[in-house]
VEXDREN-531109 format. One line per 10 residues: their letters; for each residue y, x, z of C-alpha. Coordinates in steps of 0.5 Angstrom, whole numbers, always signed. Layout:
<nodes>
A	Y,X,Z  ...
</nodes>
This chain:
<nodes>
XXXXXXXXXX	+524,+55,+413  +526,+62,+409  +532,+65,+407  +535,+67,+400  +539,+74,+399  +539,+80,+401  +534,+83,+406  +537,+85,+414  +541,+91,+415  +542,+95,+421
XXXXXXXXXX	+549,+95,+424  +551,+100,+423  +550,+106,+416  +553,+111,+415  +553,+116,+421  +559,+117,+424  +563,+112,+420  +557,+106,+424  +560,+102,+429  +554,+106,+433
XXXXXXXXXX	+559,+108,+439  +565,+102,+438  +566,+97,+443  +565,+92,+437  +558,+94,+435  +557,+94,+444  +560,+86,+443  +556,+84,+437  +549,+87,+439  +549,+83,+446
XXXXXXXXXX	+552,+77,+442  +546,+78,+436  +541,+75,+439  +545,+69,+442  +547,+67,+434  +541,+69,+432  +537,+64,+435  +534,+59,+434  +536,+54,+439  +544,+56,+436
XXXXXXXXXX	+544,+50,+431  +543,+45,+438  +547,+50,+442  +553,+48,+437  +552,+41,+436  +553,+39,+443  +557,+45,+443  +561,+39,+438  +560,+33,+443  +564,+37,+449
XXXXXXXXXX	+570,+40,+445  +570,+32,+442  +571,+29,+449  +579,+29,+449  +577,+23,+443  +574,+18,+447  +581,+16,+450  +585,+15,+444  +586,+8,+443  +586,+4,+435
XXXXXXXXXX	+590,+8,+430  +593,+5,+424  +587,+2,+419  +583,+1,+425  +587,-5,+428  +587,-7,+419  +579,-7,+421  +579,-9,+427  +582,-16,+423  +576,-16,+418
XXXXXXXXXX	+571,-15,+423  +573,-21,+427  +570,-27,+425  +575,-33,+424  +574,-36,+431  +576,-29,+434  +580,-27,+431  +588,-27,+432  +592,-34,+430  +599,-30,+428
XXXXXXXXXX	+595,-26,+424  +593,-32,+420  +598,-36,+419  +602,-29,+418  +597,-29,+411  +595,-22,+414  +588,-25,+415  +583,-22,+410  +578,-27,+406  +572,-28,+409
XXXXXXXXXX	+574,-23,+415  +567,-22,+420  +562,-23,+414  +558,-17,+413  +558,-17,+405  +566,-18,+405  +566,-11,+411  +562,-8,+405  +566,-10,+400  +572,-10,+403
XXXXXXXXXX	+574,-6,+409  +577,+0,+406  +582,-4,+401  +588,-3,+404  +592,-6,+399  +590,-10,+392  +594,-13,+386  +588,-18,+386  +586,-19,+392  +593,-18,+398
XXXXXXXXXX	+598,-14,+394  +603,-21,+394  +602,-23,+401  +603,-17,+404  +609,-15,+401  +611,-24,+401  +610,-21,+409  +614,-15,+409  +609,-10,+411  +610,-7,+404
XXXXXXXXXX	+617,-6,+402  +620,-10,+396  +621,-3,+392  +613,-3,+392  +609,-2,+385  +607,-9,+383  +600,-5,+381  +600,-1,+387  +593,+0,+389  +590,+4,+395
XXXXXXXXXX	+582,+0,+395  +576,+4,+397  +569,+3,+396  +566,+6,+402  +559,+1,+404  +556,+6,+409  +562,+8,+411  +563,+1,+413  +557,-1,+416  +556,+3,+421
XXXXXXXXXX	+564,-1,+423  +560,-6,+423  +555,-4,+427  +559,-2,+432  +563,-10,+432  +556,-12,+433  +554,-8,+439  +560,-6,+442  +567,-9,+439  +571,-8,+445
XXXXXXXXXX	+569,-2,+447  +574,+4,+443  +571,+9,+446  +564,+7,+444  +567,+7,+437  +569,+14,+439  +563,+16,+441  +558,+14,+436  +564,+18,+431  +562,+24,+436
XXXXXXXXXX	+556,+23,+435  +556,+24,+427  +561,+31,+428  +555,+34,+432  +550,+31,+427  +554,+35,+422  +555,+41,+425  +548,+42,+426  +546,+41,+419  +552,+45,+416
XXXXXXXXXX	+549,+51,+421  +542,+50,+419  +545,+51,+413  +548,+57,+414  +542,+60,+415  +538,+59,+410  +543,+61,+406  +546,+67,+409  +541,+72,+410  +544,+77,+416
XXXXXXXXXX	+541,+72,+422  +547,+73,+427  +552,+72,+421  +550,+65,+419  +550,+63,+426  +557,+66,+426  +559,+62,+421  +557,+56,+425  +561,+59,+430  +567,+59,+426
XXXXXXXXXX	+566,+51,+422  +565,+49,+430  +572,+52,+433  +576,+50,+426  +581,+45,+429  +580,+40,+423  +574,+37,+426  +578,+34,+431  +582,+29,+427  +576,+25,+424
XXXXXXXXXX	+573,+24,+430  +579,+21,+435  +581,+16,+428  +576,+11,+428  +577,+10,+422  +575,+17,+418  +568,+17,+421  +567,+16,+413  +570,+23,+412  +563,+25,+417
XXXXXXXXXX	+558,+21,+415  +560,+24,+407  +559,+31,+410  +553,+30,+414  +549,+26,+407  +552,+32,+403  +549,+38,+407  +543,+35,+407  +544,+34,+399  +545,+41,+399
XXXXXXXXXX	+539,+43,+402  +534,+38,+399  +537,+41,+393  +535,+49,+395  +528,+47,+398  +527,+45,+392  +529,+50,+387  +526,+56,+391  +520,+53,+394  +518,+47,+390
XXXXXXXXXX	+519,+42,+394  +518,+36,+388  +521,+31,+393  +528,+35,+393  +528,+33,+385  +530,+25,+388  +533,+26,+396  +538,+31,+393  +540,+25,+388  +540,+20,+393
XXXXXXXXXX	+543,+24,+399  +549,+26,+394  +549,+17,+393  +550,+16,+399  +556,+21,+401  +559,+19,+396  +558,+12,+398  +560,+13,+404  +567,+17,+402  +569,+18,+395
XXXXXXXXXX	+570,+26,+399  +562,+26,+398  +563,+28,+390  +566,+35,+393  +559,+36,+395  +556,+38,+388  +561,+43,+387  +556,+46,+392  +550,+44,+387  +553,+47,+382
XXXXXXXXXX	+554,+53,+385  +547,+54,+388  +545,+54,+380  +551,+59,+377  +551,+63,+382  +544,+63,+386  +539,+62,+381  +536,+66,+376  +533,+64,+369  +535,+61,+363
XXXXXXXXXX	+542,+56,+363  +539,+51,+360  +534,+50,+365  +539,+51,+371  +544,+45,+368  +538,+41,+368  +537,+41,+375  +543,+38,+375  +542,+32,+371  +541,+27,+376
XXXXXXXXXX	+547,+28,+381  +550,+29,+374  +547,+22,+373  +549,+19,+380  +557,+21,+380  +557,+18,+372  +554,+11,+375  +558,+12,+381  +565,+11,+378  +563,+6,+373
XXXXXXXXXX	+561,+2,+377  +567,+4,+382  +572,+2,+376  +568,-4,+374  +569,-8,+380  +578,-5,+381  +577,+0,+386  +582,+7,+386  +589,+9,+387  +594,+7,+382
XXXXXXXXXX	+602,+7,+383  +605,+11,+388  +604,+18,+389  +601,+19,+396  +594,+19,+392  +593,+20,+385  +586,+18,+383  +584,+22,+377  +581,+16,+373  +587,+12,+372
XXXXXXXXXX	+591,+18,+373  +589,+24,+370  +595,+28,+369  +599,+25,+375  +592,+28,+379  +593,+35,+375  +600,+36,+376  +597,+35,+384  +592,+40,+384  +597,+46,+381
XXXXXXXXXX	+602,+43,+387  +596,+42,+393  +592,+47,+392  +594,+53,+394  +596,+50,+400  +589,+47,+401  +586,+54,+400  +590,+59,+404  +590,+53,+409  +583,+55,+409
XXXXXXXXXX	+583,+63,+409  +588,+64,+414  +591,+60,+421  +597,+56,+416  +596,+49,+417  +596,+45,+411  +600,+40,+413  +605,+44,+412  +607,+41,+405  +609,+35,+408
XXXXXXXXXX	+614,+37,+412  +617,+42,+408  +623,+41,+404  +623,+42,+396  +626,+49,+396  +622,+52,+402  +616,+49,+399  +616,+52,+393  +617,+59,+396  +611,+57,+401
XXXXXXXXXX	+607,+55,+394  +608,+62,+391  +606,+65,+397  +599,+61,+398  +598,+61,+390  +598,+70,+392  +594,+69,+397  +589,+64,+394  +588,+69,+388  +589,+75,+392
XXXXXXXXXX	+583,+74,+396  +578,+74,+391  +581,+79,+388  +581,+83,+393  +573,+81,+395  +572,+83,+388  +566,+89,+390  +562,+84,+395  +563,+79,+389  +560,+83,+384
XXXXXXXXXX	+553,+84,+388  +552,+78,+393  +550,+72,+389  +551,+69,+396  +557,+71,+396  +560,+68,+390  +556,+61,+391  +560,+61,+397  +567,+62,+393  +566,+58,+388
XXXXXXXXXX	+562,+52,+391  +570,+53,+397  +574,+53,+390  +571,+46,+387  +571,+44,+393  +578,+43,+394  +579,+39,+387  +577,+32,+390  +581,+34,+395  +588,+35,+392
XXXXXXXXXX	+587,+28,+391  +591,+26,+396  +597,+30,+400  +594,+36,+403  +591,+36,+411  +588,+40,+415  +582,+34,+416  +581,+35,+408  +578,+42,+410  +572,+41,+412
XXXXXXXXXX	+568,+41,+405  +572,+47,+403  +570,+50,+410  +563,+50,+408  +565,+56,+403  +570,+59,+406  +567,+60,+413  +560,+62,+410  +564,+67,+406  +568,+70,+411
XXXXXXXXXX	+561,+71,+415  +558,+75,+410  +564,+80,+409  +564,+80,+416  +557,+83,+416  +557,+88,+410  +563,+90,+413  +559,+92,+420  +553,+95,+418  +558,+98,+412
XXXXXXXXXX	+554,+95,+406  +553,+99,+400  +560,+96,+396  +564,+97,+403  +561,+105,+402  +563,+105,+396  +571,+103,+397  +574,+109,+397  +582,+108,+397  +580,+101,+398
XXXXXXXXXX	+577,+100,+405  +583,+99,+408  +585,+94,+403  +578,+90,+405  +580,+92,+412  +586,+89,+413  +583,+83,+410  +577,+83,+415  +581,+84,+422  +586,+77,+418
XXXXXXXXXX	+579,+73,+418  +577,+76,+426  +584,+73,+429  +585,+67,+424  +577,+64,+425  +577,+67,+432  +583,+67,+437  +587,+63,+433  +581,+58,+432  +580,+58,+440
XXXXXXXXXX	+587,+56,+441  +588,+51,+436  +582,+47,+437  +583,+47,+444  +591,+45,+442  +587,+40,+437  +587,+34,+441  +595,+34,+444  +597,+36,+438  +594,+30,+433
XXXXXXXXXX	+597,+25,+440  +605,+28,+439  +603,+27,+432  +601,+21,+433  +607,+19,+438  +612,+22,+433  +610,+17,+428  +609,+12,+432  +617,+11,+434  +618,+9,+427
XXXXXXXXXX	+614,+2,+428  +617,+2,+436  +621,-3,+434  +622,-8,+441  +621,-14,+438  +617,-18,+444  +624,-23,+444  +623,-25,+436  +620,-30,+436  +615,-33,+430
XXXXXXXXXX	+622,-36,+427  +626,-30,+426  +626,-25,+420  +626,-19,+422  +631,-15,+417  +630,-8,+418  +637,-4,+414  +634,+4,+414  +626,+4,+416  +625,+12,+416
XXXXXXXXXX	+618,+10,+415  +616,+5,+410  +609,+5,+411  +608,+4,+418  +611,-4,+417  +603,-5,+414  +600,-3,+421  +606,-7,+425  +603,-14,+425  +596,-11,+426
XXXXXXXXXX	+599,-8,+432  +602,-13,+435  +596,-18,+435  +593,-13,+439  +598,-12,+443  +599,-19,+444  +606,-20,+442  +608,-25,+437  +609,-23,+430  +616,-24,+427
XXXXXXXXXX	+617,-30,+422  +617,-23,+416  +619,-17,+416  +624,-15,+411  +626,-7,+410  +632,-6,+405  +631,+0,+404  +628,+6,+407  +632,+11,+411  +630,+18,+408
XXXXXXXXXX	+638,+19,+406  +645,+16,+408  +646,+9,+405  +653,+5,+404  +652,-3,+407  +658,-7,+403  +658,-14,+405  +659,-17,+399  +658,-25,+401  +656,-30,+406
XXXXXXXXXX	+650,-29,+405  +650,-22,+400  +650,-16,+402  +648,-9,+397  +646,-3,+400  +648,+4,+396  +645,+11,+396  +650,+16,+398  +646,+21,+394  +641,+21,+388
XXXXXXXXXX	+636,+15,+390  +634,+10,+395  +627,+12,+394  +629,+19,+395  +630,+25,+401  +636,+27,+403  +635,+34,+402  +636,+38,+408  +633,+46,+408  +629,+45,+415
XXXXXXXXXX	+622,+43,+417  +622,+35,+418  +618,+29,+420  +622,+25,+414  +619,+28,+408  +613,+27,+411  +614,+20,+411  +617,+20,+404  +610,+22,+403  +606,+16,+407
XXXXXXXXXX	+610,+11,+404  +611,+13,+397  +609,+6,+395  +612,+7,+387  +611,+14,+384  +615,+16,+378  +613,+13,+372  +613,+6,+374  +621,+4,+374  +625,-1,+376
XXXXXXXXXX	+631,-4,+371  +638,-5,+372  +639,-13,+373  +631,-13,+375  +630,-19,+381  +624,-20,+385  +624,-26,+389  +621,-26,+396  +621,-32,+401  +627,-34,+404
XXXXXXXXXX	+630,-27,+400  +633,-26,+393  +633,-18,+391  +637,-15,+385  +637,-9,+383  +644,-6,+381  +643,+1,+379  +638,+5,+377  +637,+13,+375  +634,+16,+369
XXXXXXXXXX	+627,+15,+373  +629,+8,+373  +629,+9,+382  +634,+4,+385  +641,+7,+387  +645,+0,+389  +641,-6,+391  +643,-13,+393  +640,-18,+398  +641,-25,+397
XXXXXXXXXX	+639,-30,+404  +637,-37,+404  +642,-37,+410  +648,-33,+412  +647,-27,+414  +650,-29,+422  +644,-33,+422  +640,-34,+428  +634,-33,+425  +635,-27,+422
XXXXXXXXXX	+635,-21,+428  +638,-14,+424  +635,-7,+426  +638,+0,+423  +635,+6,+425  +639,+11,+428  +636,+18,+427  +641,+22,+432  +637,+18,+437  +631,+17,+434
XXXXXXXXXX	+630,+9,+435  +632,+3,+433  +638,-1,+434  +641,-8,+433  +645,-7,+427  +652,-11,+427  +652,-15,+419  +660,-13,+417  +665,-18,+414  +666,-20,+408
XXXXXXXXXX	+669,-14,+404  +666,-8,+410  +663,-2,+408  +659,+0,+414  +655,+7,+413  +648,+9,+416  +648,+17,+417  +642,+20,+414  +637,+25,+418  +640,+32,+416
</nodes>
């Protein structure tokens, strides 16, 4: 297959201003020839399987046990789920897995069993919705229960396999596109060792973050095969490729970004003729959300996702806020996640400072820009990339369709810059501005990579063990006739997983689990009755972050619980009624967030069915919580 762009160059140019007697230039003509092969996609794809290997030991995490349950069929699956109401209908079917599997919570569907439970909190919006069409995606986990359901690290090979499949595309990508052949293998290289392909491969259930990158490269190279060459069938395998990533995550409409790029920024001709070529992905993305919103699926009433078809302006207001870090996560070795344990202040100095760097950059590429098509594809395909993306809080995870863009640009800066292309020639007073720029994206995308991607595997398991405490409650003595009251959890959501990981574990199921409030600020207890008590925010809301000025896991956690965003208030004197408890809200603030709640029992609070924990942030676990008298006011202490 050909390649589009500009013909090769010789390494070095311009005299004594080459690189013909520096080290770099001795390095890169004995790594030439090992990144031009064409043997180098494979060498990268198994190169992918071994840097994977650390996932094979990773246990279920977090949605893979709630799939776990959906999988099994009624007579294997866990009868304390069951009874528990936590079983989805038709669990085992392979209609029900396809439909279903990736609905975590649905006003229609669970919405009211899991909060008549307690694995959502009583605060949650009543039309909270996180529910995901994701029917390929959903298949290969239920061909995995059908071939290997008690083999994890099957589940975590077969995901491995996909990584290396993915790999292999995106480097056969890069070399049609990047004309210098020594740097599309780099940038094969740099997309390797990025340490964000770490994360789907250990979590079972992001395999579809995989399946949605590998259909969309091969969308993208369907579609320049038939652009450049003519080749007609490309007219309906790009349209079907793209169907398929999207079908396999709603990630999959990041790849016609890519699409149109290809027909701005590499295509001549009239622009009626371009836009035409995308007709039939625009055709498939439009069919795609009608029936996506025809049969309820999406994201609506909390603020971790924001789905741009319910609502528009709460995911604008997102990208402004996410994007940069998103971005900037990808130019430089600033991890993304940063966002989300940062506190308000540090976070809107951080914003500004990634908001320069993502502007910045481009600005900086302006002279390779204005004569490389390949190099502006790879910017703007990077930059639309990134708004489906924004949809949720940013994550390194997130970064493999921007990475696409950002790693094929980088590589054709690194090679202009060696073999002193025209426009590097031509910089004057610049090229140390562009120097600068290029010795960022060796250590970033080189050292920096080797050392995260090597660090990637104990990294995600301290993150995983770190949030895992938060569900570390010591419950095996609480028998199916007990409610479990939880005063302060620090991580709300982790309670929607805790049934699931119960069952697994073989430890019975409390009879409900009833969080009062969540525990991202001190609180006030008062006892106000035999079997009443409220609880009181000691500064602005119950649903809001103690403002503290470091770096910490709470906010994170204010994030993966955010279960009732702003726009979707509660009332002063507003009741919700749970089984076996009575919830009044007392005061609100001006976004109709509760300040003061009150907790009416069926039964006095000393009561021997129900079992009282609070967690304790100095020690960072949970402890018995002693109810006070009638009239006492116990005070819980925030995480700052």
């Amino acid at each position: 297959m050909g390649r589009v762009g500009r013909a090769p160059a010789p390494l070095a140019a311009d005299g004594g201003h080459g690189l013909r007697d520096s080290a770099a230039r001795l390095v890169l003509e004995r790594i030439a020839p090992v990144l031009n092969s064409r043997r180098w996609p494979v060498v990268l794809a198994l190169a992918a399987i071994v840097v994977s290997v650390p996932a094979v030991g990773v246990s279920l995490l977090n949605d893979d046990l709630i799939h776990r349950a959906a999988m099994l069929d009624a007579s294997q699956s866990t009868p304390s789920l069951a009874q528990a109401g936590l079983t989805p209908p038709g669990s085992g079917g392979l209609g029900s897995v396809l439909r279903d599997l990736f609905v975590a919570v649905d006003p229609q569907k669970n919405l009211e069993r899991l909060r008549a439970y307690g694995a959502l909190p009583w605060w949650t919006c009543e039309d909270y919705r996180v529910a995901f069409w994701r029917p390929v995606a959903s298949f290969t986990h239920w061909l995995d229960y059908r071939l290997f359901p008690d083999s994890v690290a099957l589940m975590h090979v077969h995901s491995i396999l996909w990584f290396a499949a993915v790999v292999l595309v995106v480097t056969a990508m890069y070399r049609r596109l990047i004309a210098t052949g020594w740097a599309a293998g780099l940038a094969g290289l740099f997309f390797l060792l990025d340490d964000s392909g770490y994360f789907p491969t250990m979590w079972v259930a992001n395999r579809n973050l995989l399946l949605s990158l590998f259909f969309g490269v091969l969308a993208i190279l369907s579609h320049d095969r038939w652009r450049r060459q003519g080749w007609r069938p490309g007219a309906v395998v790009t349209p079907l490729c793209l169907m398929t990533s999207i079908l396999s995550a709603e990630a999959g409409v990041a790849t016609f970004a890519y699409l149109f790029a290809y027909e701005a920024a590499l295509r001549r001709g009239p622009w009626r003729r371009r836009a035409l070529a995308l007709v039939p992905s625009v055709l498939v993305i439009v069919l795609w959300r009608l029936l996506y919103n025809l049969q309820g699926y999406g994201a609506y009433g909390g603020a971790f996702y924001f789905d741009p078809g319910r609502d528009p302006v709460g995911y604008a207001l997102a990208v402004l806020r996410r994007a940069p870090f998103l971005l900037a996560g990808q130019w430089t070795s600033v991890p993304a996640d940063l966002y989300s344990f940062l506190p308000s202040a540090t976070k809107t100095l951080m914003w500004l400072l990634l908001a320069g760097v993502t502007v910045l950059i481009p600005v900086i590429l302006l002279p390779l820009l204005r004569v490389s098509r390949q190099a502006r594809f790879w910017l703007v395909g990077m930059y639309i990339a990134v708004l489906p993306f924004c949809a949720t809080i940013p994550m390194s995870r997130s970064l493999l369709f921007v990475a696409i863009g950002g790693f094929g640009l980088v590589a054709e800066v690194l090679s202009d810059w060696l073999r002193r292309a025209d426009w590097v020639r031509e910089l004057g007073r610049g090229r140390r501005v562009v120097y600068a720029l290029v010795i960022v994206f060796i250590v970033a995308h080189l050292p920096l990579a080797v050392v995260s991607r090597a660090s990637a595997a104990r990294v995600a398991t301290t993150l995983r063990e770190r949030v895992a405490t938060t569900a570390a409650l010591g419950v095996a003595d609480c028998p199916a006739d007990r409610d479990l009251v939880i005063v302060n959890a620090p991580n709300p959501v982790s309670f929607l997983y805790e049934p699931y990981q119960l069952a697994s574990d073989g430890e019975p199921l409390p009879r409900g689990i009833r969080m009062l409030s969540p525990g991202y600020d001190a609180v006030r207890v008062v006892r106000t009755g035999p079997c009443r008590l409220a609880v009181r925010a000691v500064s602005d809301s119950l649903l809001d972050c103690q403002r503290g000025k470091r770096m910490d896991f709470v906010f994170f956690y204010h994030y993966l619980s955010d279960v009732r965003g702003a726009g979707h208030p509660l009332r002063a004197g507003q009741r919700i009624r749970m089984p076996r408890m009575d919830v009044e809200v007392l005061a609100v603030d001006e976004r109709g967030f509760p300040i003061e709640t009150a907790f009416e029992f069926d039964v006095p609070l000393e009561n021997a069915s129900l079992k009282w924990l609070f967690w304790e942030w100095e020690k960072e676990r949970y402890e018995p919580f002693v109810v006070p008298a009638i009239g006492e006011t116990v005070e819980l202490v925030g995480p700052f």
